[in-house]
C-alpha positions as CSV (number, residue, x, y, z in Angstrom):
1,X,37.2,279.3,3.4
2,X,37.5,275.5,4.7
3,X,35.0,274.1,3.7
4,X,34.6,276.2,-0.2
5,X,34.2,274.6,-3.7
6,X,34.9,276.0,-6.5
7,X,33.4,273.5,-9.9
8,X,35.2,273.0,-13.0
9,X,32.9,271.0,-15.8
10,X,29.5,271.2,-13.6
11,X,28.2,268.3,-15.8
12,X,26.3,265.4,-14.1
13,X,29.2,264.2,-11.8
14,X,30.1,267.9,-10.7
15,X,26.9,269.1,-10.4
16,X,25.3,266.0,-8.0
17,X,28.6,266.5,-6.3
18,X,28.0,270.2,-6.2
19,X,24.4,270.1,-4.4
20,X,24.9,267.6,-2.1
21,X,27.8,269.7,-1.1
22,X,26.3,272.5,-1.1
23,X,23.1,270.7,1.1
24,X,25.9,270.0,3.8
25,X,26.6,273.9,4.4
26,X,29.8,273.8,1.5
27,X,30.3,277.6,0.4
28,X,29.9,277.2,-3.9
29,X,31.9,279.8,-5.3
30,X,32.7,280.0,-9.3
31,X,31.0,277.3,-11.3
32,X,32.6,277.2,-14.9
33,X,31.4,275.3,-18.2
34,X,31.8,275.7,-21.8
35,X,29.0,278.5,-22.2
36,X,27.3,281.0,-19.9
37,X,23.9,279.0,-20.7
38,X,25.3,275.3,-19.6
39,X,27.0,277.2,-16.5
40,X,23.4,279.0,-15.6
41,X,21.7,275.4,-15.7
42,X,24.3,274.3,-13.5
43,X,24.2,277.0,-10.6
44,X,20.6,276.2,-10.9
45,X,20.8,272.4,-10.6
46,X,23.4,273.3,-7.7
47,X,21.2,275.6,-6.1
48,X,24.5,278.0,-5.1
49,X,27.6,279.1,-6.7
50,X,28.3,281.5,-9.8
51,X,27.6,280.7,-13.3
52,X,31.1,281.4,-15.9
53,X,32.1,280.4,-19.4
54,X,35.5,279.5,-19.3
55,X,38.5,279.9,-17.1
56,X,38.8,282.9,-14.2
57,X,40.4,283.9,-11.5
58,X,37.2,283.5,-9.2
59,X,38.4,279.6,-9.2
60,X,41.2,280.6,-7.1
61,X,38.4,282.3,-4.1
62,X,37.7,278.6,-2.9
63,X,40.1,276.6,-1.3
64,X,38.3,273.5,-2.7
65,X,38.6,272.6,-6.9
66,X,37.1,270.1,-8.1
67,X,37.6,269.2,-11.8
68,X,35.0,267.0,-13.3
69,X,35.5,267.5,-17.5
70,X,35.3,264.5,-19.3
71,X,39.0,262.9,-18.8
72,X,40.5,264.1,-22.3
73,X,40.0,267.4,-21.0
74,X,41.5,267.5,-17.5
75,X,45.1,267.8,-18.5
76,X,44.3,271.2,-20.2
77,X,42.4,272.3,-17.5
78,X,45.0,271.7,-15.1
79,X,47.2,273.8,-17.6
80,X,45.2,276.7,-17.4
81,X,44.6,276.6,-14.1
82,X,48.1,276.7,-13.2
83,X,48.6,279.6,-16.2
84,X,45.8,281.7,-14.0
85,X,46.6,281.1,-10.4
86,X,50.8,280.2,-10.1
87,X,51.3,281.3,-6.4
88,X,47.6,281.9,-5.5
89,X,47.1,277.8,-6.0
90,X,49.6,276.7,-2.9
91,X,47.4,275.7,-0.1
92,X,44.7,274.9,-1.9
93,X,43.6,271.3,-2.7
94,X,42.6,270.4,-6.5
95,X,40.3,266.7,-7.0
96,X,39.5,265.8,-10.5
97,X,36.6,263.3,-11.0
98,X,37.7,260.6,-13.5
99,X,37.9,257.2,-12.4
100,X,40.2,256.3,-14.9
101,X,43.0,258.7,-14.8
102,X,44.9,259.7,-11.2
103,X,46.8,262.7,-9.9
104,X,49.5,262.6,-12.7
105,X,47.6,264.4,-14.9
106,X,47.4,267.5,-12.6
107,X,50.9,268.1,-12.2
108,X,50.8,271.5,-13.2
109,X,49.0,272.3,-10.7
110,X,51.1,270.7,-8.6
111,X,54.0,272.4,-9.2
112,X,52.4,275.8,-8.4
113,X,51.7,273.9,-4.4
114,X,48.7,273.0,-4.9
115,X,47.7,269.5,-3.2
116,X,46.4,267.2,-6.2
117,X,44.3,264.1,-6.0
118,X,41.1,262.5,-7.4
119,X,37.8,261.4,-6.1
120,X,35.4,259.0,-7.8
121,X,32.3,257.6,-6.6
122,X,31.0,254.6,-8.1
123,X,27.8,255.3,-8.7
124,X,26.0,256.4,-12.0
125,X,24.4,260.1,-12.3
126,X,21.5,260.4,-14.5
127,X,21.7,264.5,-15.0
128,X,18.3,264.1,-13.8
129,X,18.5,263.3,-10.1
130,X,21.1,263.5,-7.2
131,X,21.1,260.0,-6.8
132,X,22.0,258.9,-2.9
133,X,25.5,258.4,-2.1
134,X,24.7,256.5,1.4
135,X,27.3,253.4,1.1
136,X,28.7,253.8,-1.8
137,X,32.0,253.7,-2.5
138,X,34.8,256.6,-3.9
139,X,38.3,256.2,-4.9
140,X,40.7,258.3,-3.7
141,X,44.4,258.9,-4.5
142,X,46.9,261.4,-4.2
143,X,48.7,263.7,-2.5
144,X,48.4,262.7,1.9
145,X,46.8,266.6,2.2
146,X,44.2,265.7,-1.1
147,X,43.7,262.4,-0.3
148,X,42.7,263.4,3.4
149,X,40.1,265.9,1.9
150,X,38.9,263.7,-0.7
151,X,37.9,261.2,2.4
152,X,36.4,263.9,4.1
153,X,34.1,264.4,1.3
154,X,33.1,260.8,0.8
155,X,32.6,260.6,4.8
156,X,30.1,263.7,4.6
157,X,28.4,262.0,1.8
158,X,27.7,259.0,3.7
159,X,30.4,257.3,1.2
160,X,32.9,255.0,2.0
161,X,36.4,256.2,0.7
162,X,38.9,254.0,-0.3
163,X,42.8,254.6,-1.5
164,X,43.8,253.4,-4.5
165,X,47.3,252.1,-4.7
166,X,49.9,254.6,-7.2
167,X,49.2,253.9,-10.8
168,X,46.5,251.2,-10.4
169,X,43.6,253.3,-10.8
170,X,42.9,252.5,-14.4
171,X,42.8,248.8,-13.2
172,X,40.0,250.1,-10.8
173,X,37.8,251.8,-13.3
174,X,38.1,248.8,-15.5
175,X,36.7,246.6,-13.1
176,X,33.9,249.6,-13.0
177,X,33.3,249.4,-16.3
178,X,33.0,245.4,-16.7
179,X,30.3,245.8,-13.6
180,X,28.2,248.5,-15.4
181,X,28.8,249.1,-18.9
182,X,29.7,245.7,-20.0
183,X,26.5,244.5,-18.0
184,X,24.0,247.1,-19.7
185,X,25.8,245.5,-23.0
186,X,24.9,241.9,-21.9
187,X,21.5,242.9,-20.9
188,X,20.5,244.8,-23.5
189,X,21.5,241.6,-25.9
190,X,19.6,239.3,-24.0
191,X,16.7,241.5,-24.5
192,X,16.8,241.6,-28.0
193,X,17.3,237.8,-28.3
194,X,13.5,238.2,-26.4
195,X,12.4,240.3,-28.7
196,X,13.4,238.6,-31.6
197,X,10.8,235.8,-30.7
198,X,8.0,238.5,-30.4
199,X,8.1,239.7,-26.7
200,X,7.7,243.5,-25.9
201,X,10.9,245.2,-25.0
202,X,9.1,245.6,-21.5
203,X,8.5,242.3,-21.1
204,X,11.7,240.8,-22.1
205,X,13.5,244.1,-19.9
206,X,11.3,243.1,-17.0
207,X,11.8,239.3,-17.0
208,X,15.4,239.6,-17.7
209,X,16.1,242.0,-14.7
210,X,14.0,240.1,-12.2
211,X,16.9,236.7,-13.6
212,X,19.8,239.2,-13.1
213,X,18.6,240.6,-9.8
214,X,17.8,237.3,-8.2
215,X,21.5,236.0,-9.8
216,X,23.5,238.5,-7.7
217,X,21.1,238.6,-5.0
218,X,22.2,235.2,-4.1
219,X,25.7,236.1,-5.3
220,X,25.8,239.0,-2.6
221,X,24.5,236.2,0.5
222,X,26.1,233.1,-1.0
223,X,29.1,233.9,-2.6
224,X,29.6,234.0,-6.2
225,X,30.1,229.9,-7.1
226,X,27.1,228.8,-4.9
227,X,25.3,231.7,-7.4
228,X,26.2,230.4,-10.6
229,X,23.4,229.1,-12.8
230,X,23.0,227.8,-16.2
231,X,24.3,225.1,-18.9
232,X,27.8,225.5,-17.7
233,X,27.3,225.7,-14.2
234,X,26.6,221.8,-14.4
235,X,28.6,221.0,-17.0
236,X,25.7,220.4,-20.5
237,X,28.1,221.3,-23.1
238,X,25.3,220.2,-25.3
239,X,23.1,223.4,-24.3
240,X,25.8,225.4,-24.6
241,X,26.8,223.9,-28.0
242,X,23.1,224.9,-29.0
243,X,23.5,228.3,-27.8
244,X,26.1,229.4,-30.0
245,X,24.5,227.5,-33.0
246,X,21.0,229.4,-32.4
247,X,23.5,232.9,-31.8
248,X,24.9,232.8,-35.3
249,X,21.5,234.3,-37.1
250,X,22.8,237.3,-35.1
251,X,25.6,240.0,-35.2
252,X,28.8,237.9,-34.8
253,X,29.6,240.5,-31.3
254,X,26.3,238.2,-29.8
255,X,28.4,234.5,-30.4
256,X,31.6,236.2,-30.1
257,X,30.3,237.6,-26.3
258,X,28.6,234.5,-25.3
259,X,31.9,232.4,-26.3
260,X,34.1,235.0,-24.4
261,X,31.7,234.9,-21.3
262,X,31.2,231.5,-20.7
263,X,35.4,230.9,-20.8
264,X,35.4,233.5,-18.6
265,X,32.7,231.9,-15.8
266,X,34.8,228.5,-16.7
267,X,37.8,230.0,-15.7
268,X,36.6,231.9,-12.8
269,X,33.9,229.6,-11.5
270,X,34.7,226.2,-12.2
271,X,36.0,224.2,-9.2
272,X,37.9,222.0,-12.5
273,X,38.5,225.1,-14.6
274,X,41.0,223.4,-17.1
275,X,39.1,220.6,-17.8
276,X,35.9,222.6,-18.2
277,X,37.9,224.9,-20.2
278,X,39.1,222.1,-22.5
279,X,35.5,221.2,-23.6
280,X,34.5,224.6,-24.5
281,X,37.5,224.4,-26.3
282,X,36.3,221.5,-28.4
283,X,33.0,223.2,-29.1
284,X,35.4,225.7,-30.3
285,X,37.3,223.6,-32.5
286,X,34.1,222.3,-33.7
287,X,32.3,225.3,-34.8
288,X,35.3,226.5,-37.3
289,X,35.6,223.3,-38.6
290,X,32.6,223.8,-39.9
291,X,32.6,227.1,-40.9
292,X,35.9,226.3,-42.9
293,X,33.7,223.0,-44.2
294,X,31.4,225.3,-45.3
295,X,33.1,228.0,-47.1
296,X,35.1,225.2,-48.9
């Protein structure tokens, strides 16, 4: 019974989560999803636990819930899961997944005694593979009795848990997000600046990840100013001038990102960040004067 799981939303995150719990000795009990074909794939992927299609009762056999629907959809599941187990929840502890959202939104579960909390490892899941969890590390929050079993999980992972202060989490996955998402985003329009001058999408991918790579490589062992490289990084406001000239043959999000980006590393980099950010300010001033010149 200690150490039991029972998975709500076996998608990517619930299901990696699921085997490498279940790889670690965890008893998988009730695996739920949508449809009894999605919830069959799962217990597959898992290698353990039973397949259902919606809500039952058999959630309430572990002691362990985790709830890993997309985030829109946690707040009813925590309704429903208080509708079908009331009394039978006390004592047991109930983890959603999001790394956005934090144990507010499981409040109804809450109020039937159930210790609430959240897990989130930052790490991406494919669907494909389990990817290895060795270092990486999960946010927890919550209740002391959740937030004491979410570190035990991370621990047996080989993760490194760490608590998230009340109402901050959002902050947290933001940061996430501007690390991965917003990266991919910046990458991927580099590429296609590549490509644009006839370059494969493998060869503008490949040279372009080898840049980044070697960039926080050195940010990782020197620190994050010794790292910085480029136009800005000594000051040719000429080059960077150029750059958003060349940019404007593109969607206005490429000019619009490069301007935003580069006032960011100014502000953040820049041992003189307001006089650096004055010039780029003049570059600034520059440009709509003459787009206003030119739609005179």
């Amino acid at each position: 019974m200690e150490n039991s799981l029972a998975i709500i939303g076996a998608g990517r995150v619930g299901s990696a989560l699921g085997r490498c719990l279940r790889d670690l000795g965890w008893k998988i009990g009730a695996v739920v999803t949508r449809n009894e074909a999605s919830a069959r794939r799962a217990v597959r992927f898992i290698g353990a636990g039973k397949p259902h299609a919606g809500m039952t009762r058999l959630i309430l056999v572990s002691r362990v819930i985790l709830i890993a629907t997309p985030d829109d959809e946690i707040a009813a599941v925590a309704q429903d899961l208080a509708r079908i187990g009331a009394e039978e929840l006390r004592a047991k502890v109930v983890l959603h997944t999001s790394g956005a959202l934090d144990a507010l939104v499981l409040d109804p579960v809450k109020a039937c005694g159930a210790a609430v909390g959240s897990i989130h490892p930052l790490q991406s899941f494919s669907g494909v593979a389990v990817p290895s969890l060795e270092g990486r590390m999960f946010a927890v929050e919550g209740d002391a009795q959740a937030v004491s079993m979410a570190r035990q999980i991370a621990r047996s992972l080989g993760g490194s848990p760490v608590k998230i202060p009340n109402g901050k989490k959002v902050l947290y996955h933001a940061a996430a997000t501007m690390a991965a998402a917003n990266v991919l985003a910046v990458e991927e329009a580099a590429a296609q600046l590549l490509i644009s001058l006839g370059m494969k999408r493998s060869q503008a991918t490949r040279a372009l990840l080898t840049l980044t790579r070697q960039v926080l490589e050195n940010m990782e062992h020197l620190g994050p100013r010794a790292a910085w490289t480029g136009p800005l990084s000594r000051g040719d406001f000429r080059v960077i001038k150029a750059h958003l000239d060349a940019l404007q043959d593109f969607p206005e999000e490429f000019a619009q990102a490069h301007e935003v980006l580069i006032r960011l590393a100014a502000r953040l980099l820049s041992q003189d960040a307001g006089a650096m950010l004055a010039e780029l300010k003049k570059i600034t001033a520059a440009k709509k004067s003459r787009v206003i010149g030119g739609n005179a």
